[in-house]
C-alpha angles and dihedrals in degrees: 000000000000110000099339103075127099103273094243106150122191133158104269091275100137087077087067091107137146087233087058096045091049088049107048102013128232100297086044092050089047096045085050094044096054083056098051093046091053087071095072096059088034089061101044088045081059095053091053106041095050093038095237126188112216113124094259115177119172092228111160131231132269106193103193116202128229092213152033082240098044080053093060093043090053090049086048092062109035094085080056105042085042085061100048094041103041097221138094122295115182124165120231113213118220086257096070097029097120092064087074100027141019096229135104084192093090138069097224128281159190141301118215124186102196091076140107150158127232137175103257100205092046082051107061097035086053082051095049091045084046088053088052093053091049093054097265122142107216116196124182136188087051126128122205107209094186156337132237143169117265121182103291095348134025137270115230115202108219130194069236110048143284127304132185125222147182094217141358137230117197110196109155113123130164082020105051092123119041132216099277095049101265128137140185094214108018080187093064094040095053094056088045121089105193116207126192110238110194122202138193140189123205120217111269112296123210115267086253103059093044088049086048092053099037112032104179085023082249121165117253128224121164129206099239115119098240089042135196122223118192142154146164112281124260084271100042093235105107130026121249119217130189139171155111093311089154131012084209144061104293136163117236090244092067102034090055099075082056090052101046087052100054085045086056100050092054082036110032089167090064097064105106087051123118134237112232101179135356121191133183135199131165128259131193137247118183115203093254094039104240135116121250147216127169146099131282121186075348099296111121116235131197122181152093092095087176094233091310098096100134099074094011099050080053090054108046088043090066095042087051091054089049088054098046084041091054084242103117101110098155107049134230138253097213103047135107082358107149118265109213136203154182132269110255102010128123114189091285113099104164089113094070110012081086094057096047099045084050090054091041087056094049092046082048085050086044104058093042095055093045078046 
């Protein structure tokens, strides 16, 4: 979502998955997991190394589960992400929830280290000011229509005009495909599946209340399948919310109400607030839920950071530019792995995201009733 998504930050551990396990076996999953993980010190080694000012605070993580169950998965897993990450995972029982959050919603969680906030927008302006001082000319308002093979490098066709390069670099994302159907690499947007994330952010709340409903100012991510991610602002002072409110196109304005009505039922005491903004930006799922880097037709390609762009995005973006600079002697777990797809789609998935999304909530429904 560029720079309009909701600043959480993690290491990379949504992509901790059985799908993932049955696909690429234990060693695989720990191989990819090591990877994914990277990106969280690499970001904040970015941070720190181009002076960016973008509200970062290394704040840690509370997963709350949905469930009991969810609990016991998470607990499950904390020896295992503690590993890959390299900082402290602890589980926090229902008992004790509201040390970590202000909620009886939840069924306890789990405290993760490798996690953080940051202002988005601060952040990619500090990253395009970083690229100046390193020699790059940046241009924006300018569509590529498409790529194609020139000689040695590639032409680009422009809406404004034609331009002629030694590599190429796709990452695009959650908007590989436009509006009207057009994409600079067909091959990239077929294998994206591009998801709406909303966001909203409360009027200013009183110290107390904020204290009350963070306590340790972490960032929140449940377990539910159609999850919610929220967290206090840069300056402590409104909640931010963001989630799933729509499986479709849908303006903020609309989503918001959705929103404001899953933060009050974690939050009941917030329900007379008042919503003072609500954005929205697209992410990107890929169909075995990894992230990729790689070349096709000898473009590179980097995208399909799962909901986790902000570090991940950070990090694929630097493997890619080892690989283009020669540079890449390590090798990488994520990348040349296959992308797959699905017969007859073509980057747009707003005929069935709906009906997904609707089947993900009932299941949601589902396991807390049977809860």
């Amino acid at each position: 979502a560029s720079s309009r998504n909701g600043g959480n930050v993690s290491g990379g551990l949504k992509i901790a998955s059985a799908a993932v396990e049955k696909q690429h076996g234990p060693e695989g999953v720990r191989r990819i997991m090591r990877a994914a993980a990277a990106s969280f010190p690499f970001l904040e080694e970015t941070i720190a190394r181009e002076e960016i000012a973008c509200d970062y605070v290394r704040s840690g993580r509370f997963v709350a589960a949905w469930t009991p169950k969810h609990y016991d998965g998470l607990a499950a897993r904390a020896e295992f992400l503690a590993e890959m990450t390299g900082m402290p995972v602890r589980m926090v029982p229902r008992a004790n929830q509201h040390s970590a959050l202000g909620s009886d919603r939840y069924h306890g969680g789990m405290i993760a280290d490798a996690a953080g906030s940051l202002h988005p927008g601060k952040y990619v302006r500090g990253l395009a000011e970083a690229a100046e001082r390193a020699g790059a000319r940046l241009v924006d308002g300018v569509r590529v229509g498409g790529i194609r093979q020139d000689g040695s490098g590639f032409r680009l066709t422009t809406d404004r005009g034609q331009m002629r390069a030694d590599a190429v670099l796709v990452a695009t994302n959650g908007y590989s495909r436009d509006t009207h159907g057009n994409a600079a690499m067909p091959w990239l947007a077929k294998r994206m599946i591009p998801v709406g994330s909303y966001i909203i952010a409360t009027e200013e709340l009183p110290a107390e209340t904020m204290d009350r409903l963070f306590p340790g100012r972490r960032v929140v991510g449940d377990t539910r399948r159609v999850l919610n991610y929220f967290r206090a602002s840069p300056y402590g002072n409104r909640v931010l919310w963001g989630g799933r409110a729509s499986f479709g196109p849908t303006a903020p304005e609309i989503a918001a109400p959705v929103l404001h009505g899953f933060m009050t039922a974690v939050f009941p005491e917030l329900k007379n607030v008042r919503l003072t903004h609500a954005w929205t930006g697209n992410v990107a799922f890929t169909f075995d839920f990894l992230p990729h880097i790689g070349v096709q037709d000898g473009v590179h390609y980097a995208a399909g950071c799962q909901g986790s762009g902000v570090a991940m995005a950070t990090w694929l973006g630097h493997r890619a530019a080892l690989k283009i600079a020669g540079a890449d002697n390590e090798g990488f777990a994520l990348d040349g792995l296959n992308v797959p797809t699905m017969p007859l789609y073509n980057g747009n998935p707003n005929w069935f995201l709906p009906i997904i999304g609707g089947w993900y909530r009932l299941r949601d429904h589902l396991d807390r009733a049977a809860a």
